[in-house]
C-alpha positions in Angstrom: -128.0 68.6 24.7 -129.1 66.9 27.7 -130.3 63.0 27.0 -133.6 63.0 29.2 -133.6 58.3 29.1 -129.7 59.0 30.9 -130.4 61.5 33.5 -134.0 59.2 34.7 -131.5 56.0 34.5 -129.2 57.4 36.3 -131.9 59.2 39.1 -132.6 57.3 42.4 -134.8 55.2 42.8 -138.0 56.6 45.3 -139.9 53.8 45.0 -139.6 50.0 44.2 -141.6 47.2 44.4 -141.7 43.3 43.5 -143.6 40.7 43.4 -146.9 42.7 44.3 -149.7 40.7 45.0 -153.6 41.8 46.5 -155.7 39.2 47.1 -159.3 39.0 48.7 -159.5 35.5 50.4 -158.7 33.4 46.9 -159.2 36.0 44.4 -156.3 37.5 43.6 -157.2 41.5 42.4 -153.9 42.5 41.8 -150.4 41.0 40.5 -147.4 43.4 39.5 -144.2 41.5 39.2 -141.9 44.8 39.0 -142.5 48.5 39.9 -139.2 51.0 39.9 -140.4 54.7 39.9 -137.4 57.3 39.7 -136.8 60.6 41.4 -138.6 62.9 38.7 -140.6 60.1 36.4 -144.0 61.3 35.8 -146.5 58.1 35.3 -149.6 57.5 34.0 -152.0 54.7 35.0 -154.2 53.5 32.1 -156.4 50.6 31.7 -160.2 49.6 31.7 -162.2 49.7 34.7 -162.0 47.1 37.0 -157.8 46.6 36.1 -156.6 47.7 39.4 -155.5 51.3 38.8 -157.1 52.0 41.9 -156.2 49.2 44.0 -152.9 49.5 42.8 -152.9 53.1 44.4 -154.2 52.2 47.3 -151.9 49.3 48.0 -148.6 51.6 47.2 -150.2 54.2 49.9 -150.1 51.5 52.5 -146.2 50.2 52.2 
C-alpha cells in the first residue's frame, strides 16, 4: 500500500511562497508567512468573507 503523506512530501514543489504581504497604502489586506503547494495537492480555500481568499488568488496569479 502506497502512503499518500510520502508520495506529496516527496513531490516537487510547483509553487512556493514567503513572506506574502498585500497592502493598500497602510492597510495591510493580506499577510501569509508560508505557502508550499506540491505537484498533485488539491487545496481548499475556506474562511469568512472579507479573509482574503480572493485577494489571495489574485495576488498568486500575478507572480
Amino acid at each position: 500500500m502506497v502512503d499518500a503523506k510520502m508520495v506529496m512530501s516527496e513531490s516537487k514543489p510547483i509553487l512556493e511562497a514567503r513572506n506574502l504581504e498585500v497592502r493598500k497604502g497602510d492597510t495591510r489586506l493580506l499577510a501569509v508567512p508560508c505557502l508550499l503547494i506540491r505537484e498533485g495537492e488539491i487545496l481548499c480555500l475556506v474562511g469568512p468573507n472579507g479573509a482574503g481568499k480572493t485577494t489571495l488568488l489574485q495576488t498568486l496569479s500575478y507572480l
